[in-house]
N, C-alpha and C positions, 0 to 999 in steps of 0.2 A: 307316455305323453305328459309333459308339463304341463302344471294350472294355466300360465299365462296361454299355452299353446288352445287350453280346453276353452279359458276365457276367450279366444280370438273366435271359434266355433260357435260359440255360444250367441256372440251377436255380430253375426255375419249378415246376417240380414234383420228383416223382422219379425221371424218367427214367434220368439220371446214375448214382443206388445203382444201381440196376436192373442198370444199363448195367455197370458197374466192378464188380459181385457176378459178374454171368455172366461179364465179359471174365476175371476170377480162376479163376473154375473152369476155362474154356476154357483156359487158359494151362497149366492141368495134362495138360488130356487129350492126346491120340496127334493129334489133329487141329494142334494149332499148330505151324506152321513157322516161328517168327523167330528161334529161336535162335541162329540166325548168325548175325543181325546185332551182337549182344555182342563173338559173336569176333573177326570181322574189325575190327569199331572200337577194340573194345581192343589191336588188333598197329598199326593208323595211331595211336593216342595213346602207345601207347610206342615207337612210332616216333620221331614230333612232339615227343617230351618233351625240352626245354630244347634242342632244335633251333632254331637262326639260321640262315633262311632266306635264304641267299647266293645272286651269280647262277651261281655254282659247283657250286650241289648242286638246284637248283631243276628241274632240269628230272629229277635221278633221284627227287625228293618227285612230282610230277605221275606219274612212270611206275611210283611204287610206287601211289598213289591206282588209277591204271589197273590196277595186279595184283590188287589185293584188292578191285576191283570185280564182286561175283558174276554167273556170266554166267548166271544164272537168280534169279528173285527182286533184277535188281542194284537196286542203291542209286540207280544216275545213268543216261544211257542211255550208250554207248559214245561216242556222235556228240559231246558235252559234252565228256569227256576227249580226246578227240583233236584237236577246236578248241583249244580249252586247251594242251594239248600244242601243237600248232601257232602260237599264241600267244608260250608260250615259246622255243620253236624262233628267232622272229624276234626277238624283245625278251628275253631271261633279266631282265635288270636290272631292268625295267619288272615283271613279274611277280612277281619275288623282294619287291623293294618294296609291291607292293599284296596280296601274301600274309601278310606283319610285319604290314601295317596291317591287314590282315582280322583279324587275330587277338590283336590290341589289344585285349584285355581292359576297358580302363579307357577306352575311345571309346565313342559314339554306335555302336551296333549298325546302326541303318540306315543310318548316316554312312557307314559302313566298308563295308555291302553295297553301296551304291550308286555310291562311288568305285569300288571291284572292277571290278561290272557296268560303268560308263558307258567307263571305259577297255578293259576287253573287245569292249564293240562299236564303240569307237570304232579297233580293230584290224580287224574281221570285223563289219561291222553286221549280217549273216548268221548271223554263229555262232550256235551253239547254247549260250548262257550264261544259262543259264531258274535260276528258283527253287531245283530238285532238285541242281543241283549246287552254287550256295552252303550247301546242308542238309548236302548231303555233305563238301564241305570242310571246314566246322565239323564236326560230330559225328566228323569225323576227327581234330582240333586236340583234342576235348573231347566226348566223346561225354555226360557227365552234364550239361553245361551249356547247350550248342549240340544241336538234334533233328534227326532227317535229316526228309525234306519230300517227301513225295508227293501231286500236285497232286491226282489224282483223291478220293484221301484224304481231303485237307484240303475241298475241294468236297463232299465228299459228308456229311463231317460237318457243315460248317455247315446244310449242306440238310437235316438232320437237327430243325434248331430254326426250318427258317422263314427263316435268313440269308445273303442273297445275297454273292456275293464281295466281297469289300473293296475289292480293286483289283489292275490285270491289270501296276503296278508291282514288279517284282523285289524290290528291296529293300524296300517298303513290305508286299509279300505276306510274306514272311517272316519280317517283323517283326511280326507282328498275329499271326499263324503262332505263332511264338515266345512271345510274350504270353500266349496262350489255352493254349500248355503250361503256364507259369506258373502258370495259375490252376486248372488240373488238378493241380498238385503239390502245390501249397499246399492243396487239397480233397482228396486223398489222403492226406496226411499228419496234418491236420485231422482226419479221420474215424476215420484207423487202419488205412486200405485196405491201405495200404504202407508198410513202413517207409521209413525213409530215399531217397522217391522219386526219381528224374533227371530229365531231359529223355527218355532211352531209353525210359524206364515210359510218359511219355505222349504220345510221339510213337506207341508201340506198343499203347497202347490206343486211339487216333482208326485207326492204319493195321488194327485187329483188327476193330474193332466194324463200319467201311464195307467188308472187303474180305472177311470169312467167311460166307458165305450162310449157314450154320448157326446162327453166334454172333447177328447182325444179326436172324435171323426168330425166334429165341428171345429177345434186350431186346424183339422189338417185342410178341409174345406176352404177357410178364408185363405189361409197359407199360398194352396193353389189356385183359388181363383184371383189374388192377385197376381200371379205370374200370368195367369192366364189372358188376361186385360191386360197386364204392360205389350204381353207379346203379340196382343193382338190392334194393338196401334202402332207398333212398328211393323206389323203386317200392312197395314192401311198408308203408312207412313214412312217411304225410306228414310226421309231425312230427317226425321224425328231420333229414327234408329241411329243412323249416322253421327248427331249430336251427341245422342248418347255413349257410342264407341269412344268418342272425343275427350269423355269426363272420365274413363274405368282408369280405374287405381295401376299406377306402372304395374307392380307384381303381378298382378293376372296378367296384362300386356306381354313380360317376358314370359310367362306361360305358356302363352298361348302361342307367341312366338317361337318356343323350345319345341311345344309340340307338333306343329306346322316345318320345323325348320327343315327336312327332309322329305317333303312331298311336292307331287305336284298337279297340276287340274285345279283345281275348287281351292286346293287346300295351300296350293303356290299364293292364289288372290289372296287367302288370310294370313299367309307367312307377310307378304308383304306391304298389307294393310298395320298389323303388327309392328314390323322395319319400320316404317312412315313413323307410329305412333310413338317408340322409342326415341326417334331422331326429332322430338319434340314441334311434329308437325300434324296439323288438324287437317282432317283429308274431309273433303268435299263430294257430293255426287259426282262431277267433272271425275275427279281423279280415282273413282271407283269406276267410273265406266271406262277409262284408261286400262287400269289394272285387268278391268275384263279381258279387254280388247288384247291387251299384251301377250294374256294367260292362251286366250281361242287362236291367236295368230303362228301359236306353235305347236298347234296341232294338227292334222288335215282332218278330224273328225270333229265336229259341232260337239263338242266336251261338255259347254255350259247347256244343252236345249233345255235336261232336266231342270237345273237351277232353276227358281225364282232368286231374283235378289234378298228379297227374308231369309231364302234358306242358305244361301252362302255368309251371311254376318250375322244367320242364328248363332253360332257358339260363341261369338264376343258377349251376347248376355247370357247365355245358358249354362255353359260348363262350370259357373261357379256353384250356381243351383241344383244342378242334374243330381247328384248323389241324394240331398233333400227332397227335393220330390220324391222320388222314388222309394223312399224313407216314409212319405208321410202318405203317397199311394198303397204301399204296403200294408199300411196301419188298418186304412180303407178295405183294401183286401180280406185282412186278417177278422175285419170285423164282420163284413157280410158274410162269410164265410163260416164264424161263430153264431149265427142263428140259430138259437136250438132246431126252428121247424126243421132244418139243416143237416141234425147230426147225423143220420140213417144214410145222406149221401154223399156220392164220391165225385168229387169237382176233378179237373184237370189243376196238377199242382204247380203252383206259382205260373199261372199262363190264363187268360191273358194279360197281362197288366205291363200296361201303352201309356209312355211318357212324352213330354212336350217333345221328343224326339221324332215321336212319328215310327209306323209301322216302317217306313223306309227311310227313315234319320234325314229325311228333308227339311225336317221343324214343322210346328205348325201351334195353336194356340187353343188346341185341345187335349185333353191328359183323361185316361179312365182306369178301367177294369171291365174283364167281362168274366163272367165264370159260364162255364159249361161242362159236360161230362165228362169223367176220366177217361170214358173208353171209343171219345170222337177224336178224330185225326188233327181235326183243327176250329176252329172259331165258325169258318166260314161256313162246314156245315153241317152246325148246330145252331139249337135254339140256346137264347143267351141270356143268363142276368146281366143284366148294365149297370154302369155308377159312371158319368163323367163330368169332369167339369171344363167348361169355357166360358169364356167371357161373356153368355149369355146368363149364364147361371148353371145348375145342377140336371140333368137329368137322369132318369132311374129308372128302371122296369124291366119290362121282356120286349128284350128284340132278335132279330131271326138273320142268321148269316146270307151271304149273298147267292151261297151254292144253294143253301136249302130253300131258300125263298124263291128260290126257280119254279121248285118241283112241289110247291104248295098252294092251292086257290085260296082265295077266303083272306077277311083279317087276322094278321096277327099279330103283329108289335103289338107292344101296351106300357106306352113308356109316361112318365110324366115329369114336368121340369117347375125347377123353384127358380126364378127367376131373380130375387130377395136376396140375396143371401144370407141376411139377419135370420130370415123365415126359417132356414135350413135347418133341421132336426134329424138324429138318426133314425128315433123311433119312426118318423114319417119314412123314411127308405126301408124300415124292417116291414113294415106292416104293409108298402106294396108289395115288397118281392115275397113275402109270404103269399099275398095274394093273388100272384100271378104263379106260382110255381105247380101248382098242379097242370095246369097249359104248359108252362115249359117242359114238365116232364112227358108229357102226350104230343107236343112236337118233336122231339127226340127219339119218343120211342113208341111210336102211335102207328097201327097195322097197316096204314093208308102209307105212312111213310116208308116200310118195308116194302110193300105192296110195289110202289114207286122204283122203287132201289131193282125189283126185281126183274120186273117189265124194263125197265129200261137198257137191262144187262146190266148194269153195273156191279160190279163184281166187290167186296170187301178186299182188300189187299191184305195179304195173309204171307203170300212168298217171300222169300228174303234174296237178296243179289251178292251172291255170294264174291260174288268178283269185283264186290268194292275193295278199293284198298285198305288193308283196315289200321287203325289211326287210335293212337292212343295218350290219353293229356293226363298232365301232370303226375306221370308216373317214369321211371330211367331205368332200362336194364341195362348192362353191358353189352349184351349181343342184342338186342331190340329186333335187329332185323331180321337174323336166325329164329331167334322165338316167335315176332308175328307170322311168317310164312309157314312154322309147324303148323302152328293155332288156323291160320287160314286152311291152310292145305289140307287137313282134319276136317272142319267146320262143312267144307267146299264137298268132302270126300264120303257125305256122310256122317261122319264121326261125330259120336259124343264125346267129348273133353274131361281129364281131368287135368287141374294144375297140381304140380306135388312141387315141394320144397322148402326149404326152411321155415319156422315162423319170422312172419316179417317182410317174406319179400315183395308183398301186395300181392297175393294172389286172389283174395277177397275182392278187391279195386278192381283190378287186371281185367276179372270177370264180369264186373258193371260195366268196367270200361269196353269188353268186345261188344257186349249188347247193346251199349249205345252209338258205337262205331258201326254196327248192323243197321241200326235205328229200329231194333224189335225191345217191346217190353218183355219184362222179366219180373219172376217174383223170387225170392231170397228165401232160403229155411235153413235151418242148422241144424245139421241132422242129430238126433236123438238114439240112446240104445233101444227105449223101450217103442220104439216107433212100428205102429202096425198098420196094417193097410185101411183101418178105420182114419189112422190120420192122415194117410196118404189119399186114396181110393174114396172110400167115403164109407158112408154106413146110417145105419134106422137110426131117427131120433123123434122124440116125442114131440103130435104140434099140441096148440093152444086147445084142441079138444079130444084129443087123449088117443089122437089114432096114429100109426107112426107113417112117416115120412123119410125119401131117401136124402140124405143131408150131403153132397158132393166134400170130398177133402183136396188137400192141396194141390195135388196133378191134377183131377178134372176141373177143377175151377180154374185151370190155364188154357182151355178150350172151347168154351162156352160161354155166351155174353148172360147173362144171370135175366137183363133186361127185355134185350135185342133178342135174343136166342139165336143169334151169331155167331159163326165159327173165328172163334179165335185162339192166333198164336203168340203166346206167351212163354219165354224159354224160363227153364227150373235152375238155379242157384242153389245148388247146394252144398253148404259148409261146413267142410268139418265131415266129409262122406264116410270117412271111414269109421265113423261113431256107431251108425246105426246099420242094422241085420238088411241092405239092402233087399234082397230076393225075397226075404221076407215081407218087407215094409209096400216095395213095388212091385211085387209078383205080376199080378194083371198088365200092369206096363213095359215088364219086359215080353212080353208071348206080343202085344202091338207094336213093339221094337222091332220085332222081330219077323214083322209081316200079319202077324194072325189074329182072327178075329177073335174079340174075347164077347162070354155072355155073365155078367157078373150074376150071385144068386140075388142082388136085391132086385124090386121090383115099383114103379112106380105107383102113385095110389091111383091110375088106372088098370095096374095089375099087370102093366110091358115089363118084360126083362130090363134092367139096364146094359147097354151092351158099347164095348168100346171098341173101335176099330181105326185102323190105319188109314189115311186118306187114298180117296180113288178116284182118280181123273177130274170132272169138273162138276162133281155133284156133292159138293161140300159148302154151302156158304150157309143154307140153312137146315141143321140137322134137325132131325125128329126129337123130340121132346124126351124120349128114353134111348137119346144118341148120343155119346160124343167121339167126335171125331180126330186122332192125332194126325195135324198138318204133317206134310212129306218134309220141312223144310223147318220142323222142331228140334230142338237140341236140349241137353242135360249140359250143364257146365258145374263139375264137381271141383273140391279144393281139398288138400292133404297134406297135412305135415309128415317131411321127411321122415320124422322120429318115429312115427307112429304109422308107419306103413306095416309094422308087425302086424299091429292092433287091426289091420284091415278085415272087414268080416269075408268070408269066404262067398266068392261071385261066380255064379254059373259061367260056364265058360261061354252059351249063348251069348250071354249079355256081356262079359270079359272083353270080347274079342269088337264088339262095338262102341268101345273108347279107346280113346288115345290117351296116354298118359306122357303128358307135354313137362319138362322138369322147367321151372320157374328158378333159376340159381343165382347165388349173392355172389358177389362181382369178387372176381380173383384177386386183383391188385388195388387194398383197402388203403388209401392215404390221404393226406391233407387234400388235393385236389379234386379226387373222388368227393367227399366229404363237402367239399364246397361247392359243387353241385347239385347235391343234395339238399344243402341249406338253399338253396338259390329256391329249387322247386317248392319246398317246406314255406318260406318266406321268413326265413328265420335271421337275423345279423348274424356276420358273423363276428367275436369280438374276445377281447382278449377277458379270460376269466379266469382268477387263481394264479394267475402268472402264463398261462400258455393260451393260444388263440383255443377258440370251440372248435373248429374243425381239425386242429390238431389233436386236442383233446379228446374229442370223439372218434377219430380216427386211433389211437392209441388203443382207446378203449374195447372198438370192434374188433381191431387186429388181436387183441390177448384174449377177448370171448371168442372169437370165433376158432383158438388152435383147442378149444372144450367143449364146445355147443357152438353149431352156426346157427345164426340167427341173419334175416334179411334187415333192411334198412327201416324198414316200419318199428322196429324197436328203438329201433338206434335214433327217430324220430321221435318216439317218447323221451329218450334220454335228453335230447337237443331238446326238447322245449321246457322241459322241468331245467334243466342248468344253464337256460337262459334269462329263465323268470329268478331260480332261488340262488346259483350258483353253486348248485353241492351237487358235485358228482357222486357223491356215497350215496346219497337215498337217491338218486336217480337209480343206478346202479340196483341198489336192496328196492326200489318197486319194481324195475322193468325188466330187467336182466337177471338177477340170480333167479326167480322163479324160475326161468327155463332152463334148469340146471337140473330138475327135478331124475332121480335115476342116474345121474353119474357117481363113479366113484369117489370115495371120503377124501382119498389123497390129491384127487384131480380138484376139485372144489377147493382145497387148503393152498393147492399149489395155485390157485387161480387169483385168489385172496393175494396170496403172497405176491404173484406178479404185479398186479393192479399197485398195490404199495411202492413196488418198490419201481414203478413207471415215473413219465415227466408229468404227470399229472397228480402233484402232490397233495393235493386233497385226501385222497386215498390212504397218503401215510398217517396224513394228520389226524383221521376217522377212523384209524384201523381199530381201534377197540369198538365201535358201533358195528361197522365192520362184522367182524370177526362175533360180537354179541348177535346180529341177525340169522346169520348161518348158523350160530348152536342152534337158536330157537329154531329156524323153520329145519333145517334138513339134521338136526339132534347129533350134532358133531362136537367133540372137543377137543380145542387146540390146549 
C-alpha cells in the first residue's frame, strides 16, 4: 500500500479528531506515563549536539545510549545495545563511520537506515539490530525530527484502519514509520491540535492510543456512538437518510453500484438507486417508493415484507464504515476479555461481537459484544457479559439469553448504562463486570440450571450427522471429490482417520476443516516420542495441601465438561501420529475403541476407581464424577507424512484395523494454471518477478523438487509469499524447501541445485554460490 493510499484511510472519516481530542485529554490526567521519554532524549540530543562521532569516543556514545535506556518502559530492548556495543567493541572505525552517515541529515533516510543495518548484520547476521533501535538512535541524535519506534505500536495502529504491515524490511519499515508521523504533524498543526508539533507528539500519540486500555476503549466508544446516532435519525428519518444518499461521494456510488450490479430483491432497489445517482439525478421518496414497487411487481412472493425502508438504504451509509467498526468493536472485545479477574476463564472465541449489521444484516443503530462460555452452543442460552453502544449511550453488565431466561425465576440482568458519553470510562465497565461475574458464572453453571436441563428432557447434543455433506473452504485438492467421499464414508463407517502424504498438502487444515464441516469441536496435539499415558490418560498430581489428586490429560478432558460435569464430544487432532509410541501413550483408549470397559488404577479423593467406558444407549449426558464416558460418534483424526511412514511406531492390530488411512496427494499435472489457483486461494498477486510471472516461477520450482522430494502446496505457499514480499527465489527455496531434502542422496541434492540453476527462473543462476554455500553447511556436502 502507498502513503497517499494510507493517508486516504487515515482520514476517511473522524476517527483521528476523535482519536487526537481524547489522546489530549488523557495526556493531562494521573494515568499517562511517557513523560520520560522527553527527558531522557532531551540529555542524548544535548549529548549528540555538534558531536563528531570518532572511532575515539564511539564506543562511550553507545554506553551512554545504554545508560539512558530505561530499564522499565525502555526505548530499545537491552539485547540491541549490547550487540551494538559488541559491534563496536570489534570495528569502532566501521561504527563511528555508519553513525555520521546515519545522521546525515541531507541523505536518503532509508539510504542511511539500511547501510547502518546491512553492515550490522553483515557483523552478527544474528544480532538484534531490528527497527526499535534505529528509532532509538535517531530520536537520540533529534528527538523533534527523528521518532522512536515501537513495533507493536506501529502494528497495532495501522490495524486500526484496516492496514496490513508494509514490510518486515528494517529500513523500509521505518521509513513508512516515519512518513505516517509526518502526516500526523502536519494534521495537528493544520487543525490546531498542537502547537509547534515534533516527531515526539506523534510518535506519542500512535504509542498512547494502541497501548492504554482506557484511552483506546474510549476513541473506540465516541467513534461508535456517533455512528450510532447518525443511524439512528435516519432510522426515525427516511428523508433525512435520503438527502444524505444524495451528497455520498461518486466513488462509493460506483461501488456500491459494482457490487449490487448482479442481484436482485432488495439488492436490484440499491443497484438502481445507485444507476439514478450516477446519471446525476437526486432521487426523492416518490421515486424510492417507485423502485419498490417496480422490484415487489416481479415477483409473486411479498420479497420486501422483511425490509424496513432503513434497512434496504442501510449500506448507502454503512459499508464504507463496516470494516472500522468492527475494528474498533474488537478492540472493545479484546479488552474486556483482558481483565485479569478473567484470566482462569474460557469465553467463546471471537463470538458474540454484533455490528450495526444486525444479528440478521437488516441494520439497525445498535453495535455490541457479549461474551459467554466456550462450552455454550450459543448466546441465547447463556448468561452473558454485555458492552453496547447506541444512540442512547453505553450499556454494560450481566444479561441472560432468551433460551435461558425461560427456564429461570427470579432477577437477573444486572446491566447499567452511561447515558454521557464524556462520563464513559473503562475502569467503570471493569469494575461492573467484575462484579457481576461470580452470578454469571452460577447462571451458567448453577445445579438448578442442570436440574432444569434434566427434568425437562432436554438432552446436550453430543451426535454428529454424519450425512451432512461435508464441505471444505479454502483449501484445492485435485480429486476433492474422490478424497471427501473416502474421509466421509470412513468417518460415517465408524472409522477413525488418518491423513498420510506429503508435507504440505494441508493435511493439518484438511482436518480442522472436516471438524468444522461436522460442526463438532476439536482439540489439536502433536504427538510426542516421549508421550505416556500420564499425558494422554491423566495421572496423581499434587493439590494446595499436599494430598494428591487425579489431574485428567488430554483425551479425557474431551469428554467431560470440567464445570457442567457434562458429557462432551470433542474429536482428537493428532499431528504428526507417527511420532509417538501410540499403544503406549493410549493404551486405556484403545480397549474403549474397542468396545470394553476400562477401570484405570487411579482413584478419586473419594476413593471411586476412575473408570472409562464406551457410550450406552441414552444414559450418557451426566456421568458419575469417577466416569467418563467415550460418545459413539467420537473420532481420532491423525496426520502423517509420506516420508516417515517407516518411522511409524508399531499399532496393535486391534486398534490398526480401526483407521482408515485416506492418502491426501499433491496434484499430478504441476503448471502455470494449477499454480494460479493457488495464488487465487492464498490471496497472493500474481506478478512478473526477476523476469518470469510467480506462478510460472513457482510452478517450475515444484515441478524440479517434486522429481526429489514431493512436497504438497502448503510449501510452495511459504515459497509464494517470501518471493512476493522479497523477490529472491534462493532464500525462499534455502528456508522452505531444501530442508525437506533431509535423507536423500549427496548426488540427488547436487543434481537438484544443478537444475534449479539452470531453469527459467534465473535468480537461481545468479545465487548459485549462496546456493550451493547453504547445502555444504546444512546437509555437509562439497561441490
Amino acid at each position: 500500500m502507498k502513503i497517499e493510499d494510507v493517508k486516504g484511510k487515515l482520514f476517511q472519516d473522524n476517527y483521528i479528531d476523535i482519536a487526537v481530542e481524547e489522546y489530549l485529554k488523557f495526556k493531562e490526567s494521573n494515568e499517562y506515563g511517557e513523560k520520560y521519554k522527553e527527558l531522557v532524549l532531551k540529555k542524548l540530543n544535548d549529548y549528540l549536539n555538534n558531536k563528531r562521532i570518532t572511532a575515539g569516543n564511539v564506543l562511550e556514545v553507545i554506553k551512554e545510549f545504554q545508560n539512558q535506556n530505561p530499564p522499565s518502559g525502555s526505548f530499545v530492548h537491552w539485547k540491541c545495545l549490547f550487540d551494538l556495543l559488541n559491534f563496536v567493541t570489534q570495528d569502532p572505525f566501521k561504527v563511528a563511520e555508519l553513525l555520521n552517515f546515519l545522521y546525515e541529515d541531507s541523505g536518503n533516510l532509508n539510504l542511511r537506515i539500511k547501510r547502518f543495518i546491512d553492515s550490522a548484520k553483515d557483523y552478527n547476521p544474528r544480532g538484534s539490530f531490528g527497527t526499535p533501535l534505529v528509532g532509538y538512535l535517531l530520536a537520540g541524535y533529534d528527538m523533534r525530527r527523528y521518532p522512536l519506534y515501537k513495533d507493536d505500536a506501529f502494528k497495532d495502529f495501522l490495524k486500526s484502519f484496516g492496514i496490513d504491515e508494509f514490510s518486515k524490511d528494517v529500513a523500509e519499515k521505518y521509513y513508512n514509520y516515519y512518513l505516517i508521523c509526518k502526516i500526523l504533524i502536519d494534521y495537528f498543526e493544520k487543525k490546531g491540535y498542537i502547537k509547534n508539533p515534533s516527531m515526539l507528539d506523534a510518535q506519542d500519540f500512535i504509542f498512547c492510543i494502541t497501548s492504554y486500555k482506557e484511552l483506546m476503549c474510549k476513541i473506540a466508544v465516541k467513534y461508535l456512538y456517533g455512528h450510532a446516532k447518525m443511524l439512528h435519525t435516519f432510522e426515525e428519518d427516511i428523508t433525512e437518510f435520503i438527502d444524505y444518499i444524495n451528497n455520498l461521494p461518486k466513488d462509493y456510488i460506483v461501488h456500491l453500484k459494482n457490487k449490487y450490479s448482479e442481484d436482485k430483491k432488495v439488492n436490484l432497489i440499491r443497484f438502481k438507486i445507485a444507476e439514478m445517482l450516477l446519471q446525476n439525478r437526486k432521487i426523492t421518496v416518490k421515486d424510492f417508493e417507485e423502485l419498490k414497487n417496480d422490484v415487489q411487481n416481479k415477483s409473486e412472493k411479498n420479497i420486501l415484507k422483511p425490509w424496513s425502508d432503513f434497512g434496504i438504504l442501510f449500506p448507502f451509509y454503512y459499508d464504507r464504515f463496516k470494516e472500522k467498526v468492527n475494528i474498533e468493536l474488537k478492540k472493545i472485545y479484546n479488552a474486556v476479555k483482558s481483565i485479569e479477574h478473567f484470566s482462569d476463564f474460557e469465553f467463546k472465541e471471537n463470538k458474540y461481537i454484533c455490528d450495526f449489521e444486525g444479528p440478521a444484516n437488516f441494520g439497525s443503530s445498535i453495535c455490541g459484544i457479549a461474551l459467554y462460555p466456550k462450552d455454550k452452543e450459543t448466546h441465547k442460552t447463556s448468561a452473558q457479559l454485555l458492552f453496547d453502544v447506541s444512540a442512547e449511550g453505553v450499556r454494560y453488565g450481566l444479561y441472560v439469553g432468551s433460551e435461558l431466561q425461560l427456564r429461570i425465576n427470579g432477577k437477573t440482568e444486572d446491566i447499567e448504562i452511561i447515558t454521557n458519553i464524556e462520563d464513559f470510562s473503562f475502569s467503570k465497565v471493569e469494575e461492573k463486570l467484575v462484579d457481576v461475574f461470580d452470578r454469571f458464572k452460577e447462571l451458567n453453571y448453577s445445579e438448578q440450571h442442570n436440574e432444569v436441563s434434566t427434568h425437562e428432557g432436554k438432552k446436550l447434543e453430543i451426535s454428529v450427522d454424519f450425512d451432512k455433506t461435508l464441505r471444505i473452504e479454502n483449501l484445492f485438492f485435485e480429486d476433492e471429490e474422490v478424497l471427501l467421499k473416502r474421509i466421509s464414508t470412513a468417518l460415517k463407517s465408524g472409522k477413525h482417520i488418518i491423513l498420510i502424504g506429503p508435507p504440505g498438502t494441508g493435511k493439518t487444515k484438511l482436518a480442522k476443516e472436516i471438524c468444522k464441516s461436522y460442526g463438532v469441536e476439536y482439540e489439536m496435539v502433536t504427538a510426542m516420542s516421549d508421550w505416556s499415558t500420564y499425558d494422554t490418560i491423566g495421572g496423581y498430581k499434587p493439590d494446595i495441601d499436599g494430598s494428591l489428586f487425579f489431574d485428567e490429560g488430554v483425551f479425557l478432558r474431551l469428554f467431560k465438561d470440567k464445570n457442567s460435569k457434562t458429557l462432551t464430544n470433542k474429536w482428537l487432532i493428532i499431528d504428526e501420529i507417527n511420532r509417538a509410541d501410540i499403544d503406549k501413550a493410549f493404551g486405556a483408549l484403545f480397549s474403549v475403541i474397542t468396545g470394553q470397559r476400562v477401570i484405570l488404577s487411579f482413584k478419586t479423593k473419594e476413593g471411586e476407581n476412575i473408570i472409562v467406558r464406551p457410550q450406552e444407549g441414552d444414559d450418557d449426558i451426566y456421568p458419575k464424577d469417577h466416569e467418563y464416558i467415550v460418545p459413539r460418534d467420537f473420532r481420532i483424526i491423525g496426520t502423517m507424512n509420506t516420508f516417515d511412514k517407516t518411522s511409524l511406531y508399531e499399532m496393535s492390530y486391534a486398534f490398526m484395523r480401526r483407521f482408515a488411512f485416506i492418502p491426501v496427494t499433491i496434484p499430478k499435472n504441476i503448471d502455470g494454471e494449477l499454480v494460479e489457483k493457488y495464488l487465487r486461494i492464498w490471496g497472493i498477486e500474481d506478478r512478473s518477478i526477476n523476469n518470469i510471472s510467480l506462478k510460472e516461477g513457482l510452478a517450475k520450482v515444484w515441478e524440479i523438487t517434486n522429481r526429489y522430494r514431493k512436497i504438497g502446496p502448503g510449501i510452495i505457499e511459504d515459497v509464494a509469499r517470501y518471493v512476493s514480499i522479497e523477490g529472491d527465489y534462493t532464500s525462499a527455496v534455502i528456508l522452505y524447501t531444501l530442508p525437506q531434502f533431509e535423507g536423500l542422496l549427496e548426488n540427488e541434492i547436487k543434481n537438484f541445485v544443478e537444475e534449479l540453476c539452470q531453469s527459467e527462473v534465473d535468480d537461481f543462476a545468479k545465487q548459485k554460490e549462496k546456493l550451493k554455500d547453504f547445502v555444504s553447511d546444512f546437509f555437509g556436502i562439497s561441490f
